[in-house]
N, C-alpha and C positions, 0 to 999 in steps of 0.2 A: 300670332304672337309667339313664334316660337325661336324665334332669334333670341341671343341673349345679352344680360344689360349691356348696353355701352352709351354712357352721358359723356358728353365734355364735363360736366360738373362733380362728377362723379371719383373720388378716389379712394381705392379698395385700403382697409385698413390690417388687412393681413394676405398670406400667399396662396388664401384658396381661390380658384377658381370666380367668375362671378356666377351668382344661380341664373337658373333657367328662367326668364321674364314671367311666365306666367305663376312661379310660386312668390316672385316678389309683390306682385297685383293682387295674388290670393289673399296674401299679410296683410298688407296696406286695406284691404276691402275688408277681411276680421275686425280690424283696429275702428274703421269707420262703422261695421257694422253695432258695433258694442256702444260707441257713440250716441248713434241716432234710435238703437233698440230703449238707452234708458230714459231719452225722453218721453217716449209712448210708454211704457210697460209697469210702470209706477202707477198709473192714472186709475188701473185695475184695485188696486189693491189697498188706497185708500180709505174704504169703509175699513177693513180690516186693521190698517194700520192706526185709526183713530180708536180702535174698541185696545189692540195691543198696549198702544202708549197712552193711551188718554188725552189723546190731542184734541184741543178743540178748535174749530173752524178754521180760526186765522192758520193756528199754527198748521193744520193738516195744507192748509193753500201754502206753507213756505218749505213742504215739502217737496212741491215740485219748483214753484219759485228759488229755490236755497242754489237749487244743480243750474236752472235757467240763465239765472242774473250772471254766475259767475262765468258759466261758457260764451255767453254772450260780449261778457265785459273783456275777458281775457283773450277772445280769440287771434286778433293782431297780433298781439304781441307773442303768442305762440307761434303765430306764423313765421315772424321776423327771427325769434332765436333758433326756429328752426335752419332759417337762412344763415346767421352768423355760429351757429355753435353743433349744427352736424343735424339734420334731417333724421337720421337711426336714433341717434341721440336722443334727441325731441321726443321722438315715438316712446322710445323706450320707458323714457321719464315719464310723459304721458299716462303711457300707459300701464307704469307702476302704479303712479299715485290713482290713477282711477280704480286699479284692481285694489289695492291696499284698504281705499276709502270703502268698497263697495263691501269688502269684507269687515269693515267697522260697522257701515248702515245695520247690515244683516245683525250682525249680533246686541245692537244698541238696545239701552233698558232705560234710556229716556228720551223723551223728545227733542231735547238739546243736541246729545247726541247724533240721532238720525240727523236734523239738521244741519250742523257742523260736518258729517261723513258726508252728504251731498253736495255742499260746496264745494269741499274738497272733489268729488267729483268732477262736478261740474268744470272745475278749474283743471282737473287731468284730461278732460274731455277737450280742452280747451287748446292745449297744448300739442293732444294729439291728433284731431281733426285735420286742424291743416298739413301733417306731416305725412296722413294719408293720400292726400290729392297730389302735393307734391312729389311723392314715391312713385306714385302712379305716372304721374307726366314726362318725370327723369329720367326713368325705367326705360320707358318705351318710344319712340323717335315720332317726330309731328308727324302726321297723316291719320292715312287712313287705321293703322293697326294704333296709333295713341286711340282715338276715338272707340273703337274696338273695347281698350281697356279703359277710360272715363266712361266706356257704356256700363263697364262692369262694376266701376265702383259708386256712377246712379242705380244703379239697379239694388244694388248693395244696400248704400243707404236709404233708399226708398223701402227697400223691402224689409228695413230694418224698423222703420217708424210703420207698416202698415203691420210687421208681427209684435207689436209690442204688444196689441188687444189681446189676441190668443193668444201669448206664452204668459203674458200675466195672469190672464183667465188659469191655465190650465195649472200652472205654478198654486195660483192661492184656492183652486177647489183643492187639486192633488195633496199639496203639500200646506203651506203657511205662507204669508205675507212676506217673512224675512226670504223666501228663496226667490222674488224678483232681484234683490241684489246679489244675495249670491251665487246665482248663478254664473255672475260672472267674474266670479273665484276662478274657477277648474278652468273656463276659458279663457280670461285673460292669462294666467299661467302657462297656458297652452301657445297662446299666441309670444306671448313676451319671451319664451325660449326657441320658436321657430325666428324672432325676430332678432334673435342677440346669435344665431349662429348663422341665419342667412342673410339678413339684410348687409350693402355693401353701405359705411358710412359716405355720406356725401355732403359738402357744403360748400355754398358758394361765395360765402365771406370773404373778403377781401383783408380782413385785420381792422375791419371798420368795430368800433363800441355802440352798445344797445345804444341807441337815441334814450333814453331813461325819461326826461321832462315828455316828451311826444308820448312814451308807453305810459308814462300815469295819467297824464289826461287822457286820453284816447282811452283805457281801461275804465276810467272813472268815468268816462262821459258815457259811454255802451252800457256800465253796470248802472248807472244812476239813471239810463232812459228803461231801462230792462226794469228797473223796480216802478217806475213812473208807471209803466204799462202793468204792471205785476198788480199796481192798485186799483185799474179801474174796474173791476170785476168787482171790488167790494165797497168801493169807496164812490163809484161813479166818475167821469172824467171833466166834473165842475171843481172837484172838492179840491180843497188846497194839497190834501195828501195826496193828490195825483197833481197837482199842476206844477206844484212845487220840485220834486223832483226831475219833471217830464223838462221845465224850461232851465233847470241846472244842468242836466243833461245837454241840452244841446248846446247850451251856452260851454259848457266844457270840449264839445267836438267844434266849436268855431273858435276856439282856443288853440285845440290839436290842431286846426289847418291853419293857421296864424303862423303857431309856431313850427310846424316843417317849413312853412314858405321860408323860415330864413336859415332852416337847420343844415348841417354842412353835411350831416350824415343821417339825414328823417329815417322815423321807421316806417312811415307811408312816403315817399317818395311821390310827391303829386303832379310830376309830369305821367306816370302811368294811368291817372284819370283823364289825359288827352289822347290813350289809345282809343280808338274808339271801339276796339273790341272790347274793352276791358270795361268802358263804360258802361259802353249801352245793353250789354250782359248783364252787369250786376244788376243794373236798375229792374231788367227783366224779370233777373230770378228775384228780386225782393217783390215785387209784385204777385207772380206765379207763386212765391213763397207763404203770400197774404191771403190767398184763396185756397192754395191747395193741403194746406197745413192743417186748415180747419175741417176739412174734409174727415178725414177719422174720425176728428174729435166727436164731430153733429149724429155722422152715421149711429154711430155706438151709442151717442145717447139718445138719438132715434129709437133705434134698435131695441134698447132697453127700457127707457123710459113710457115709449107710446105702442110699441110692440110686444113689448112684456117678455125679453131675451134675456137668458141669464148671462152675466160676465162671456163667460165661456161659449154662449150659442152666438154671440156678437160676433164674439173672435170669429169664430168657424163662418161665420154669415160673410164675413169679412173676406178670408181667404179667395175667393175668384177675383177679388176688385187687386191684391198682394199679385197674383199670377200676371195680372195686366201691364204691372207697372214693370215687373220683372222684363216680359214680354217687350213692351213697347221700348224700353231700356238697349233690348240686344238689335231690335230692328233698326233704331235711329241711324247706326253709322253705317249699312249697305242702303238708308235712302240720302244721307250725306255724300255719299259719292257720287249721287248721278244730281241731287239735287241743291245741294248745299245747304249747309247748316241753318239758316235764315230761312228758308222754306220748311226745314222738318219741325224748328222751331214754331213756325206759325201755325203749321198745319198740326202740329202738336196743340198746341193752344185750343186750336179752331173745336177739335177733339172733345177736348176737357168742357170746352162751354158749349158742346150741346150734351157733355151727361150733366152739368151744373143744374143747365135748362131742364134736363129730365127730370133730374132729380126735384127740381123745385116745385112738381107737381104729386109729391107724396099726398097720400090719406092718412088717416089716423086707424084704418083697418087696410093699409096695403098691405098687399099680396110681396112675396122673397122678393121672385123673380123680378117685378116692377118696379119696386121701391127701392132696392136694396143694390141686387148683384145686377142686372145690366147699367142703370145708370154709374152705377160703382165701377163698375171696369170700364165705360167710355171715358170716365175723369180719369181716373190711375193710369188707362193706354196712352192718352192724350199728357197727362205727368210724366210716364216715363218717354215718350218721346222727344219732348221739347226740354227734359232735365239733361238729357247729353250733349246735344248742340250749343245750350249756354254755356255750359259749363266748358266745354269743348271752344267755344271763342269767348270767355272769360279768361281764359290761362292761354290766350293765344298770343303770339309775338313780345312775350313779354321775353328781358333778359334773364337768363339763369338764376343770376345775383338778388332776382326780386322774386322769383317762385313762391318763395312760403310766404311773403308777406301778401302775395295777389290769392294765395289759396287760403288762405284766414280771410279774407276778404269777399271771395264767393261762399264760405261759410255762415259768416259775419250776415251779410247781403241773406240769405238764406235762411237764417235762423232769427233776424230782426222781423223780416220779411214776416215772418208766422206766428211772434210771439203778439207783433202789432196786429195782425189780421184776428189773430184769436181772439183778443183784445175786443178790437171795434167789432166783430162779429155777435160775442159773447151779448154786448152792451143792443145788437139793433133786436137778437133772438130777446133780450127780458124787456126790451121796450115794446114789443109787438106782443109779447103772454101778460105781460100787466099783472106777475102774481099771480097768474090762472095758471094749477098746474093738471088741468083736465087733459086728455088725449089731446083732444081737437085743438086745444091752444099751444099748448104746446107743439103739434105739430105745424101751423099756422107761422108761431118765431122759427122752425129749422128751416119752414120750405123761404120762406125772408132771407134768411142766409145763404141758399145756395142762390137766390136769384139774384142777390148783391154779389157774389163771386161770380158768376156767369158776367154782372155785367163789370168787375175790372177786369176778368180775364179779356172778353172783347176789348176792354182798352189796353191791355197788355199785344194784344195781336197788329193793333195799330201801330202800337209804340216799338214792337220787335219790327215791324215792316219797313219803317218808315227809319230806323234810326239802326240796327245792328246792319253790321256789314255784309257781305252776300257770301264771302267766304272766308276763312281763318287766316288772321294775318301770320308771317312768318318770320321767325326768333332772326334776328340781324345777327 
């Protein structure tokens, strides 16, 4: 990767030179890694943050709900104005409002507050997400060295939700609850001025206008299925409070695709749901997104709950299964070139569900090594291998002009993927403990959960087999 930028879609907006490929992949992988760190890294620090503000239950659950619903909801349509109004652009804006917001959260003296600073979040997050995938794809020419760099920034984001446990942990023993957000003060600042002097602007708008009718429902229909699922954790998924949003929700995305079919200028453009790379990727990563999402989540409360780890010995217990994914990330594209993406892809998979399988055979007195870190790094190797080849024939053969709306879309795919997994996951672990919160039963609902993720990753291995194409189609 050491050639330097050169896109068709790409026009430099002043006379410096274009930077060296590998420091624009570095940028782009910061921006996603601040992303996906603040999903995880909050999670820690929630007993504290209810004794600070005096939040009670609900409100502490829309603490991480407030950041979810809105990245969830907004991601398209970040993608898209990334398309019409400058990729640098996007980021940048992005990644103001996330760093702005974050240094609200941190200083907030009520609950409202924290609230309100995480949507906003969540909505910076939203913005900038997909303007890092798209950086990344732009940057660097189809083949083998893009793949190289999409290893870099799965690895990035994976290894940004697998360190959120330990920086959180070490964050609210060290210091206090408010430094998971601000933390990413100094570095968003950090990154936002390496991005405003090196990144080269790029868009591939044509002077087409937002689609606006398609981005409010498509926005509303993601935010209003994201809270639908946001409720069954307290509400159960009978109760009208989860049913009611869940089927407004989708009744509003079969609105969205209604009304692109006849838009002159959609912001999903639904002939790129007939590539079939484009398709039968997302489906995948929303599935892989539905099992392997929840993986953190179980371990740590594994971890803590029936092992008796503090915050902080989670995280650390955690770290070999973070190297894996890291690992398995940089290996995927030299076994893509001799095997193609569909094969590392499955064989990725294949990975993940026998450490699922391992894992599903926890005690309520296991042992690190058994219970934790080997089955923990055959899921995470098995993740990071099969997270670059989709993503890798998700963003394949599409046109320039559609980049950021297909890269909000494997986000989208990826982030719905795990908020619902979590979701239905959460609901089979409390119907299996029945209230028991003894070792034993509660170990009993997590080993339930990894063997209902072993068995959709095996259908996910079918479904990549039989339906993703054997190798990356090519931009016309």
């Amino acid at each position: 990767m050491a050639h330097m930028l050169e896109t068709t879609d790409t026009t430099p907006t002043s006379g410096r030179g274009a930077p060296p490929t590998w420091l624009v992949v570095a940028l782009a992988c910061a921006g996603q890694f601040l992303v996906v760190l603040d999903i995880s890294v909050v999670n820690v620090a929630l007993p504290s943050v209810r004794t600070g503000l005096d939040l009670d239950e609900q409100g502490l659950q829309w603490v991480v709900n407030a950041y979810a619903i809105a990245f969830a909801g907004f991601m398209l349509l970040g993608g898209r104005a990334g398309d019409l109004y400058g990729r640098k652009r996007m980021f940048l804006v992005g990644l103001g409002l996330f760093t702005l917001a974050s240094l609200a959260g941190g200083l907030a003296q009520d609950g409202w507050q924290l609230l309100l600073a995480r949507a906003v979040q969540g909505l910076g997050a939203a913005v900038l997400a997909p303007s890092t995938l798209t950086i990344v794809t732009s940057a660097v020419p189809e083949g083998a060295a893009r793949a190289r760099a999409i290893a870099t920034w799965t690895a990035v984001g994976a290894g940004g939700g697998a360190a959120g446990g330990f920086v959180g942990g070490v964050l609210v023993d060290a210091l206090s609850w408010r430094w998971v957000l601000l933390i990413n003060v100094p570095v968003g600042a950090v990154v936002l001025a390496g991005a405003a002097r090196w990144l080269v602007e790029g868009r591939a708008g044509d002077g087409r206008r937002l689609d606006l009718p398609g981005a409010l429902l498509v926005t509303a229909g993601l935010a209003t299925l994201a809270y639908g699922i946001s409720q069954t954790e307290a509400e159960g998924w009978t109760a009208a409070a989860t049913l009611v949003p869940l089927c407004a929700g989708l009744a509003l995305i079969v609105l969205f695709l209604l009304a692109e079919a006849r838009a002159k200028a959609p912001l999903m453009p639904l002939g790129l749901l007939r590539l079939r790379s484009v398709a039968s990727a997302n489906v995948a990563m929303f599935l892989s997104g539905s099992a392997m999402f929840c993986m953190w989540f179980f371990m740590t409360l594994y971890a803590q709950n029936v092992l008796g780890y503090t915050p902080l010995e989670a995280g650390l217990a955690l770290v070999p299964s973070s190297l894996a994914v890291v690992l398995g990330s940089k290996l995927a594209p030299r076994l893509m070139r001799t095997s193609g993406p569909r094969a590392v892809a499955v064989l990725g998979t294949l990975v993940a569900v026998a450490g699922f399988g391992w894992q599903s055979t926890m005690t309520a007195d296991g042992a690190y090594l058994t219970t934790i870190m080997f089955p923990g790094v055959l899921m995470m190797l098995g993740a990071g291998l099969a997270g670059t080849p989709l993503a890798a024939l998700a963003t394949s053969g599409v046109p320039p002009q559609e980049a950021g709306v297909v890269s909000g879309l494997v986000n989208t795919s990826r982030t719905m993927g795990g908020s619902l997994g979590l979701a239905v996951m959460s609901t089979i672990a409390a119907a299996r403990t029945a209230g028991d919160r003894t070792p034993q039963a509660l170990t009993e609902g997590y080993a339930l959960v990894f063997r209902t993720g072993a068995v959709v990753l095996a259908a996910g291995v079918v479904l990549m087999w039989v339906w993703l194409p054997r190798r990356a189609a090519v931009t016309s």
